[in-house]
N, C-alpha and C positions, 0 to 999 in steps of 0.2 A: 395189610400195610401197618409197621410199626410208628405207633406216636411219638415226637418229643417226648422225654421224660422230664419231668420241671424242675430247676434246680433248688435248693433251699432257700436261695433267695426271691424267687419267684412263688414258692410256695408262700412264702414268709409275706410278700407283696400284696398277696391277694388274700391270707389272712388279715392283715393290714385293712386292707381296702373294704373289704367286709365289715369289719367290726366299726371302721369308722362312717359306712355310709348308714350305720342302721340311725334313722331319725330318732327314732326312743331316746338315744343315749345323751346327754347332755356332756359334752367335749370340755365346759367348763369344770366341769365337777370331774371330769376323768384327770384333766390336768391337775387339778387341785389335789386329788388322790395322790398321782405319780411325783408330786415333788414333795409328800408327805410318805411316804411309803419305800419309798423307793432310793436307790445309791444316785449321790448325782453322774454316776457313769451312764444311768440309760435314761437321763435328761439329756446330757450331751451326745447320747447316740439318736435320741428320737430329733434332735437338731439336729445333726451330719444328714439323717433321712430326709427332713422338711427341703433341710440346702440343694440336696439332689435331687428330689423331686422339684423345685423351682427352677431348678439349672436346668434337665431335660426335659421341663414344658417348656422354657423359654428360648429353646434349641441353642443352649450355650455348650460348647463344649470343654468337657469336664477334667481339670488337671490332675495327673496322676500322684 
């Protein structure tokens, strides 16, 4: 039987999901990094992420 093969966003998902459940990592200092470090292009991608992940926990459906 062939698997699902996982799409890049799915991979990307659960890279995600990973790095942020590890307890070790302090989420306040990781943000503090990213908006020191980083273009604010992927401050406002890592919000589009938050937005959709609140939208399909809250079973809202999502505008295209």
């Amino acid at each position: 039987m062939r698997s699902k093969r996982m799409t890049k966003e799915e991979q990307v998902a659960k890279q995600l999901g990973d790095i942020v459940s590890d307890l070790r990592i302090d989420l306040d200092l990781v943000g503090e990094y990213v908006a020191r470090s980083q273009p604010n292009v992927v401050y406002n991608r890592l919000i589009e992420v938050a937005e959709a992940t609140r939208f399909e926990k809250e079973g809202h459906v999502r505008k295209p």
